[in-house]
N, C-alpha and C positions, 0 to 999 in steps of 0.2 A: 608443457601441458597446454595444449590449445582450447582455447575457450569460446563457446557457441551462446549468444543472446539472442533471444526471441521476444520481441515483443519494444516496440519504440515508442511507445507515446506520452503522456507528459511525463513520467514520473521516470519508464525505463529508456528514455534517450539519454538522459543525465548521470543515469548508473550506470548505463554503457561507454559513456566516454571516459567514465572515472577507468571502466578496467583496460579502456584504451589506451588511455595514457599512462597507467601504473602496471600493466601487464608486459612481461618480457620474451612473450610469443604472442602466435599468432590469433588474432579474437575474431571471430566469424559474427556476422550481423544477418539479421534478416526481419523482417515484418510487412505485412498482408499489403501496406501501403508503400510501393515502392522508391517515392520519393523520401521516406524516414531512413529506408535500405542505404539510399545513396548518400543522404545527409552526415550518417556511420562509415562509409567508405570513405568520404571526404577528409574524415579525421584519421584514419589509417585502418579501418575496419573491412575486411574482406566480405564481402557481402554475397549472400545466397539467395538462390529461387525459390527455396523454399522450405522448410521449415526441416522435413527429410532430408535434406541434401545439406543445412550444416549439422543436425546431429550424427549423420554420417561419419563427416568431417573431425567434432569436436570430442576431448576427453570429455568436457563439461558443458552440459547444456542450463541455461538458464536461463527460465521463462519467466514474464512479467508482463501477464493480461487481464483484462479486465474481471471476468467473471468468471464461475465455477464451468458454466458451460463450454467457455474457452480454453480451459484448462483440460478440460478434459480430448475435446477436440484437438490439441498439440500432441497432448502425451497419448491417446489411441492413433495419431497419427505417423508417431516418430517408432513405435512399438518395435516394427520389424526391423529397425538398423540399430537396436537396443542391442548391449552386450556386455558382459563381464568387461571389468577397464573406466565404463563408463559412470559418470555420475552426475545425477538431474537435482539440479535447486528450483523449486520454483515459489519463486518471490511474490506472486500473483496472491490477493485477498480473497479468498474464497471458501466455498463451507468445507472444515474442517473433515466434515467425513466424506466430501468428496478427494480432500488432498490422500485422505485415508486407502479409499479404494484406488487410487493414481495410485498410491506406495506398492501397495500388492501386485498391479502387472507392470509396473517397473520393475520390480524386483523379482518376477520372475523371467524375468529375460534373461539375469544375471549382471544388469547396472545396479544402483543406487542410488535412493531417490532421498532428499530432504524439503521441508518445506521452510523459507525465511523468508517470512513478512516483513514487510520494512514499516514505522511509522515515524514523523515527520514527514514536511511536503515538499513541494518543489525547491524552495532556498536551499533545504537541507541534501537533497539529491544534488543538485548543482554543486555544495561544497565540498560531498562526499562524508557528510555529518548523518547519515540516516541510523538509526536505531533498529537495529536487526533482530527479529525473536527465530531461535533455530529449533526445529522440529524435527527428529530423525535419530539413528543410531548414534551411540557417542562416537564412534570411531569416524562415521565420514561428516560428523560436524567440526569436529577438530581438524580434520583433513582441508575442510574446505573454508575455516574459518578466518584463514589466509585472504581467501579469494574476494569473499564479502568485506571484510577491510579495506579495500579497494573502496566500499560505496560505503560504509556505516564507521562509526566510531566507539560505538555500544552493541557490540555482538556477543549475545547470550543465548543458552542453548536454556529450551525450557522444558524437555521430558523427549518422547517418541515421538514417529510418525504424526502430524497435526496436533500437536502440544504448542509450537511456536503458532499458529491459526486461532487456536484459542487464546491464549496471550492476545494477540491482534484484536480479536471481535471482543473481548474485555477492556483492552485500551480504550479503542474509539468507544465503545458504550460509556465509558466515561468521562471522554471528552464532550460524546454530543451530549450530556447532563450540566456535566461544567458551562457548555456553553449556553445551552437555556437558562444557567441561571446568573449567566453575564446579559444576554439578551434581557432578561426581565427588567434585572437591575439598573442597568444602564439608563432603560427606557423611564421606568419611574424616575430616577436622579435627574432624567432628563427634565422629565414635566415640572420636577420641581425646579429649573434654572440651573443643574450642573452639568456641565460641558463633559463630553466624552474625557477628552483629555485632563481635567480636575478629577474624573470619578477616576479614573485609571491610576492616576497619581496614589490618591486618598488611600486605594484599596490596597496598593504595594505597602503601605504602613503595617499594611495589618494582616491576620490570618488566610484574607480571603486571596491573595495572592496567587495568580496563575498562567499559566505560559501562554493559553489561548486568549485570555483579555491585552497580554504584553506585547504578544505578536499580532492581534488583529485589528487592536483600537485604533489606527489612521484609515487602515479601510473602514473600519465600521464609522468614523468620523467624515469621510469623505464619499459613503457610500460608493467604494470603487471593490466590486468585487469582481475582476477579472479570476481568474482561476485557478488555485493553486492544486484545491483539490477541490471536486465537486459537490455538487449538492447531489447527483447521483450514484455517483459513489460510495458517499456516505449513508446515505438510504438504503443502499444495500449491503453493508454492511450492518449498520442497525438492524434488519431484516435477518440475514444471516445469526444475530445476536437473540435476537426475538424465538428465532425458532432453535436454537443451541437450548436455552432458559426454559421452552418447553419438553425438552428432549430428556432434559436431566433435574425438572420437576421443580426449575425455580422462579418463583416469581419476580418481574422489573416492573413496578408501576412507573418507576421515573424512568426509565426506557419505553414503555408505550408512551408515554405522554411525548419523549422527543420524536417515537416515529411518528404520531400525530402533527406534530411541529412542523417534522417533512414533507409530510403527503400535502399537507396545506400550500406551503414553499414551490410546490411540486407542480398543486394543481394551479397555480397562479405562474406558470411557466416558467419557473427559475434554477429547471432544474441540469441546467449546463454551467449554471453562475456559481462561483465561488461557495462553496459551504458558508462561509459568515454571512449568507446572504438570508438564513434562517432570519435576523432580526427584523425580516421582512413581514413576518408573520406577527412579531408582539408591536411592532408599532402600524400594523394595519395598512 
């Protein structure tokens, strides 16, 4: 079964090399920036011109770009070497009813399409730990649940077609909550004389215990937010969240209040920097 990646930047360089190295055929590479191409070939990945030319190639195509509108632009691009045989993951975060209408002229080519979001960031991509949510028919999620094993360690199927998307824009909406109200805290404990790392401690005692204060307290201590996952990124996924919540008639005040958070983050230029870089905004 040869395998087709599309899309190399921070998150799918790291998931590409996972099935490079655990794959035992051949795995085709390709992305818009050709030095990411070659970066992939280096490691034993066949690398293509263009994006038609490995779904061509591949049984399995799997994409991992940034936006809805990228996504869309892959799969109307790949459409005509589309075929029974074939079948599309794409791993890409994006609005759920966009993955939705992707599903329908996939599938009527006669390939098969699912959608696996991944959450966790860069460390996790890198160790092959990412949390996979699968979105598509039972049968080719079990087919290809093999394949994602390669990048995730928690692969769960969550309903149809953009079910695993919704899982996704759910996660992060509450993660960026979790994280406003680590940013707040922190800040207050701060003014009162407690150190990042004593609040950190303190708070592993007890209820409020959580994996984005445990993973982020030395950068948020040492103000290094180099970039695992953006503050872009996540804005637009809040975004995509914001408008899901209006769609199906439910209210998030504590998600407006973190898109608030962002746009602020955003407009004070940081928004290529590290998502924990939110604490930018309650300590002024």
């Amino acid at each position: 079964m040869k395998i087709g990646f599309i899309g190399l930047g921070i998150m799918g360089e790291s998931m590409c090399e996972n099935v490079i190295k655990k794959h035992d055929d051949v795995v085709y590479a390709y992305d818009v920036v050709a030095e990411k191409t070659a970066k992939m070939a280096a490691l034993g990945a066949v690398p293509c011109e263009s994006a038609s030319e490995l779904a061509q190639k591949s049984d399995v195509i799997i994409t991992m770009v940034p936006k809805s509108e990228h996504s869309r632009a892959v799969y109307e691009g790949i459409l005509d070497v589309l075929c029974e045989g074939k079948t599309c993951i794409d791993m890409s975060t994006i609005d759920p009813s966009v993955s939705v209408e992707l599903s329908e002229k996939v599938k009527a080519t006669g390939a098969r399409f699912m959608d696996a979001p991944v959450v966790k960031s860069k460390p996790a991509a890198v160790a092959g730990k990412l949390g996979i949510y699968m979105g598509g028919d039972e049968e080719v999620c079990a087919a290809m649940e093999p394949i994602l094993s390669y990048m995730g360690e928690h692969v769960v199927r969550m309903g149809g077609n953009g079910k695993g998307l919704v899982m996704k824009i759910c996660h992060n909406a509450l993660v960026s909550q979790i994280q406003n109200g680590v940013n707040e805290t922190i800040t207050l404990a701060a003014a009162n004389g407690i150190g990042v790392q004593e609040f950190a401690t303190a708070v592993s005692y007890g209820g409020g215990q959580n994996f984005y204060l445990d993973s982020k307290k030395d950068a948020i201590e040492k103000e290094d937010f180099a970039t695992a996952f953006s503050v872009e990124n996540m804005y637009k996924d809040i975004n995509i969240c914001m408008n899901l919540a209006r769609q199906c008639g439910v209210e998030m005040p504590g998600e407006a209040n973190a898109k608030a958070v962002y746009e602020r983050v955003i407009e004070a230029g940081c928004a290529k920097e590290d998502f924990s870089a939110t604490i930018k905004a309650v300590r002024g």
